[in-house]
N, C-alpha and C positions, 0 to 999 in steps of 0.2 A: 504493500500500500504506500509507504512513506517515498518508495522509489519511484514511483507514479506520480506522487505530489513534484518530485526532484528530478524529474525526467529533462534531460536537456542542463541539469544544475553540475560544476563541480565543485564538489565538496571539500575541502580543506582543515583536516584538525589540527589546530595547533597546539601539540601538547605529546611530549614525551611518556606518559604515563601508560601503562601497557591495561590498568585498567579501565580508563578512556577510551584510549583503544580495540579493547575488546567486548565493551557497551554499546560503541558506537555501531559494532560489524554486529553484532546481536538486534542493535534493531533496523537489521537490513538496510545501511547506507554502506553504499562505495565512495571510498575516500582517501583520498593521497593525507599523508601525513609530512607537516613542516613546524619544528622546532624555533619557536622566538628566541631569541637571546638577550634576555631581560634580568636586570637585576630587582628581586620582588622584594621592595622598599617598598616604605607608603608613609604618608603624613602622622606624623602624631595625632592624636583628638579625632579618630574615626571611631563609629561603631562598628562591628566588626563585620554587617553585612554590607557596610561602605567601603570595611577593608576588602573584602571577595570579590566586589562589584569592581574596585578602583585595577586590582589585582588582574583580573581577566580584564577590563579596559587596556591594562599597560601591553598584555601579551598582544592583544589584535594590534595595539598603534606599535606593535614590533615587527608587523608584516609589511612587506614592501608594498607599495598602494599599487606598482607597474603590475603584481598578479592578479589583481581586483578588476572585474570587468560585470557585466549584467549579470551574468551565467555562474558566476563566483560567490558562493560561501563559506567564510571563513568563522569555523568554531574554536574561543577559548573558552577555559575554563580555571577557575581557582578555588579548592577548598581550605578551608580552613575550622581546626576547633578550637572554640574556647568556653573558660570554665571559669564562674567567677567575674572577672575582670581582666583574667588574662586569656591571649593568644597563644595559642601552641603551636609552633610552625613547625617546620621537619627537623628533628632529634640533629643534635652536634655530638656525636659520638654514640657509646656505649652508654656512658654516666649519663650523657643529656636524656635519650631513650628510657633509662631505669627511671630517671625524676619525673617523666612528663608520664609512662603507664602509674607510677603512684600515687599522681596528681589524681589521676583518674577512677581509678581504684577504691569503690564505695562510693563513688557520686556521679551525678549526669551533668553531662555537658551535653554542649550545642555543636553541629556540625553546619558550615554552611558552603554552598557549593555554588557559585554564579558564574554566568556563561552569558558569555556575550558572539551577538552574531555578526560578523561585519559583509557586506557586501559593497560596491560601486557607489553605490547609491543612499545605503541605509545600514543604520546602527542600531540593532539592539539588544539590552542587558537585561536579566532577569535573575532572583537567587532564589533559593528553597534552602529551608531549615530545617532540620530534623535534629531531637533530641536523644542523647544515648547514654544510657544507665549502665554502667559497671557491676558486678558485686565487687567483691573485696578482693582481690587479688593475691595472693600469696606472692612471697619475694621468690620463692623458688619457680614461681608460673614466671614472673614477668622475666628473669635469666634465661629461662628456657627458650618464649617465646624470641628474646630479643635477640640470643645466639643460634636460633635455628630458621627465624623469618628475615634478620636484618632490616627491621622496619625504617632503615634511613631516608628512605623518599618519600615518604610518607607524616603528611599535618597530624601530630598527637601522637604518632610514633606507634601507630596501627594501622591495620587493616580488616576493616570488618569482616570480610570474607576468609579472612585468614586462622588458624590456630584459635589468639587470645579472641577472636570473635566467638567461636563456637561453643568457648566453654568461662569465658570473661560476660558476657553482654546478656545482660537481665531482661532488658527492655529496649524498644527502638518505638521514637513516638515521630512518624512522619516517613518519609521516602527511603529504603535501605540503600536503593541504588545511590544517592543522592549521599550520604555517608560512604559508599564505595567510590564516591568522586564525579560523578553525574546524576543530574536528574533524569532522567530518561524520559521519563512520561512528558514531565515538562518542557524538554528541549522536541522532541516530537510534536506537541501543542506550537509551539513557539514556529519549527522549521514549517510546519503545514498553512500559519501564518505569514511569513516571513515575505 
């Protein structure tokens, strides 16, 4: 169906993320994939679904505008969790990984995932929120997990789909996919518009 809407469209993900990637071919779009080269910096004093939106903003104004034509759509996307008052972005090491799954560990946070679509002609950004509840984590889960998944590319220093999802995650209030780093239903809504 979605290829019928994008008949004549080419597609463009820009985003290294392999489970982007594989959401994307999941819901039946063909797509070249192109790597921004952005340093994902953002202003102080944002709320954090300003930081996701600004975030995939920065990746699209990274693609050269000469690939942009009628027939061109170009998707970014940035997730981000936070908890509290704070942002968790992708773990600095081992030790950054062990502090930020402890953070986690007995409480829920926010995931938020925004995507933005550029074309020739037109711009637009959208985000989804979903919230994720932990249990309590044992130090010996989150060692485990952290030496056998290497959660270093990854906002919070997980992967819902992974390991500490299957046997960490109590609850999920909103989009799973959208925690795994796209919305899907949503960027589907959005592409059929577009």
């Amino acid at each position: 169906m979605i290829n019928l809407i994008l008949t004549g469209k080419r597609i463009i993900l820009a985003s290294q993320s392999p489970r982007r990637q594989y959401l994307l071919k999941e819901l039946g779009i063909d797509f070249e994939i192109m790597i921004p080269d952005v340093d994902e910096v953002y202003p102080d004093g944002m709320r954090p679904e300003e930081i996701a939106v600004y975030l995939a903003e920065l990746k699209a104004r990274a693609i050269d505008p000469a690939l942009l034509d009628e027939n061109t759509i170009v998707i970014t996307a940035d997730t981000i969790v936070y908890i509290g008052n704070e942002v968790l972005g992708k773990p600095v090491g081992y030790g950054g990984a062990v502090a930020m799954l402890q953070k986690l560990s007995g409480h829920t946070h926010d995931v938020i995932t925004a995507v933005c679509l550029v074309s020739a002609a037109k711009r637009r950004s959208f985000h989804v929120l979903s919230s994720v509840t932990f249990r309590e984590l044992l130090a010996e889960e989150i060692e485990y997990y952290i030496r056998n998944f290497s959660p270093f590319d990854k906002a919070g220093a997980y992967g819902v789909q992974e390991w500490i999802g299957y046997i960490g995650i109590s609850r999920i209030d909103g989009s799973f996919f959208n925690v795994m780093g796209l919305p899907v239903k949503e960027l589907y809504e959005e592409l059929s518009a577009f």
